[in-house]
N, C-alpha and C positions, 0 to 999 in steps of 0.2 A: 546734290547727291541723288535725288530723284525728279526726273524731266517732266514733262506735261505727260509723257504718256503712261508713267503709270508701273508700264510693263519692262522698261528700261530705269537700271541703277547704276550706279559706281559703288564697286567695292573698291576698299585701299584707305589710304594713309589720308589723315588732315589734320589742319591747327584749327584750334576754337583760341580766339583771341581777345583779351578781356581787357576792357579800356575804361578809366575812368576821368572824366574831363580832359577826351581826346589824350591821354597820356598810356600808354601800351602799359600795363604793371602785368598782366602774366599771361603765360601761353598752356596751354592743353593740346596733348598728342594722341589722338585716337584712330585706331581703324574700324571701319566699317568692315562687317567681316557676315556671312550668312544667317549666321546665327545669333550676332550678337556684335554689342558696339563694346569693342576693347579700349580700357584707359590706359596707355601706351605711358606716358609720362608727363609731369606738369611742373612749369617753374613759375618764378613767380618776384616781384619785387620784395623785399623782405622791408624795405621800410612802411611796406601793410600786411602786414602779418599778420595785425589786431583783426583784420577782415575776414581773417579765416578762409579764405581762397582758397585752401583743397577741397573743404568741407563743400564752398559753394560751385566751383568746376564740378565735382563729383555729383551735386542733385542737379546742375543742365546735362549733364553728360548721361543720368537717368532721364531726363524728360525727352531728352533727344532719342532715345531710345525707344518710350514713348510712341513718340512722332513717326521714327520711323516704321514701327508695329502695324500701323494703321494703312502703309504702303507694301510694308514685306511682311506677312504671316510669319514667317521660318523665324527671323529677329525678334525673337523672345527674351534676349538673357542682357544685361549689363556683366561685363568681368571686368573685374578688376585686377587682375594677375596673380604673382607668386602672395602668399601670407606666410610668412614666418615667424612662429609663435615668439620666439626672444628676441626680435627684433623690434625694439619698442616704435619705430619709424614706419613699420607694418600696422599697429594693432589698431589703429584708428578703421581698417578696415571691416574688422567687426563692429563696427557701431552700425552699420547698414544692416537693417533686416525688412523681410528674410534674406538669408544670403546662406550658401552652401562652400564647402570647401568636398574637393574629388577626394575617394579613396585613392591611394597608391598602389594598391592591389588589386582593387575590383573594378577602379574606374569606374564610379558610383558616386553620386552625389550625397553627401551626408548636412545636415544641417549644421552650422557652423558652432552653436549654444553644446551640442553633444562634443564638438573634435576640439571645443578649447577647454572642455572639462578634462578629458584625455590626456591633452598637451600639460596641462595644471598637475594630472596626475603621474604623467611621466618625470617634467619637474622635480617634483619633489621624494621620488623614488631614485634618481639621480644624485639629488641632494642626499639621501638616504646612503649610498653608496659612492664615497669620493672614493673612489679605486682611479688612481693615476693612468692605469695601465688600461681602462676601460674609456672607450671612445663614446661620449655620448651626444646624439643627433637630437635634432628636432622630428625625425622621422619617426611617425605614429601609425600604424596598422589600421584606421577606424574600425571597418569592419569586424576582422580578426578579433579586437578586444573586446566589442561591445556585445560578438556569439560570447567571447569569455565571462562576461557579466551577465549574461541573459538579458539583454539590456530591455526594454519596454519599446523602444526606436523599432528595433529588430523585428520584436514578434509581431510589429505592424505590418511589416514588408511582405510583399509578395518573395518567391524565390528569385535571392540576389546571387547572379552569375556575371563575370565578368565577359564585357561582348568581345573581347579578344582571346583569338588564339592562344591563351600566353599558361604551357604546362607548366603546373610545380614541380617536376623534374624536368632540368634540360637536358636530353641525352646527346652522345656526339652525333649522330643519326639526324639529329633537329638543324644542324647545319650544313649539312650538304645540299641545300638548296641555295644557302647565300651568296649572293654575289660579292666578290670584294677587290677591292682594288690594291695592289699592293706594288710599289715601285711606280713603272709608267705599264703596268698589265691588269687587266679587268681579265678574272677569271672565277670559276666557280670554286666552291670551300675545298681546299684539299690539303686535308693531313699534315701532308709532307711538306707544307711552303708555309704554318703556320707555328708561332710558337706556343711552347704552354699559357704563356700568358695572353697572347693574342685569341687564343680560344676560350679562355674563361672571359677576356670580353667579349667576343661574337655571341659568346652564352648570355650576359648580362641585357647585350643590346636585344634578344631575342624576350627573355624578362622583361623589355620595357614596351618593345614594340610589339609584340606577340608571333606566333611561328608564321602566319599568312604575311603579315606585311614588311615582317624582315626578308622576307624572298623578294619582295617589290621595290628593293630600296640597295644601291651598294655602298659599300663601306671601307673607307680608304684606311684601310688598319696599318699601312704606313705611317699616318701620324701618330702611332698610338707612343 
């Protein structure tokens, strides 16, 4: 991953492979990535389970991280991926600290101890309300709720602004820069070749991606 000189790496994809008396029992899938060493996915013999082997792929896979710190400055971060708070096959991922989970709005990092208290509270606010006809997500606001609480996190912070582009109103205006592709034609946003529906998702993709890099990106709204 990194050659004698230092100045040359490999980013991308590798298996970390875990062997015990020369017998293969599990594999780890990680990328190396600029910023950070991704846990991609891990399997594992289940006749050693007792071994706890995510537990221990997950502290090489920080040491590795580690390691590589001392070679790439920028590789700071260990991730671990998506966390889904009702997913009990996720929550082991909170046992690592410190650890942050992003806002979904701000695209800010929040402490993870503050967004499963949130998650806890949504929960059972949910419970509070079995309305059938009410869809309820694991999608949480950090930010948003914790201005709602005046939380103590907050008043720490410097002025938290999201580094995208991305308005709380999208207007139809916000798409006329989009590229998109629709049939076998790559052309720019227009009205007239769009349906109601295909323009509230061009709008949603713009809410994700923000107004600058939805221009730099086209989008085959034929699959929609």
């Amino acid at each position: 991953m990194v050659n004698k000189d230092l100045n040359h790496y490999s980013y991308g994809s590798y298996h970390q492979k875990y062997y015990l008396d020369d017998k293969l029992i599990a594999v780890g899938v990680i990328d190396i990535l600029p910023k950070c060493v991704s846990s991609v996915y891990f399997m594992y013999d289940t006749d050693y389970s007792s071994l706890s082997l995510g537990v221990f792929s997950a502290l090489q896979e920080i040491s590795l991280s580690v390691r590589l710190n001392k070679y790439l400055k920028s590789l700071k971060y260990y991730y671990l991926g998506f966390y889904i708070h009702s997913c009990s096959k996720m929550r082991y991922k909170a046992q690592y600290s410190p650890s942050d989970l992003l806002d979904p709005e701000y695209y800010c990092w929040i402490p993870i101890e503050h967004c499963i208290k949130l998650f806890e509270e949504k929960k059972l606010n949910d419970a509070k309300n079995p309305d059938p006809l009410i869809k309820h997500t694991c999608y949480v606001p950090f930010i948003r709720k914790m201005k709602e609480q005046n939380h103590k996190w907050i008043k720490q912070q410097k002025l938290i602004t999201c580094p995208f582009d991305i308005p709380e109103i999208i207007e139809d205006k916000d798409l006329l820069q989009m590229l998109i592709v629709k049939g076998n034609k790559l052309m720019r946003y227009n009205p007239m070749f769009v349906t109601t529906n295909e323009k509230e998702k061009l709008k949603t993709i713009i809410k994700i991606f923000g107004r600058d890099n939805a221009r730099k990106i086209f989008f085959d709204i034929s699959t929609y």
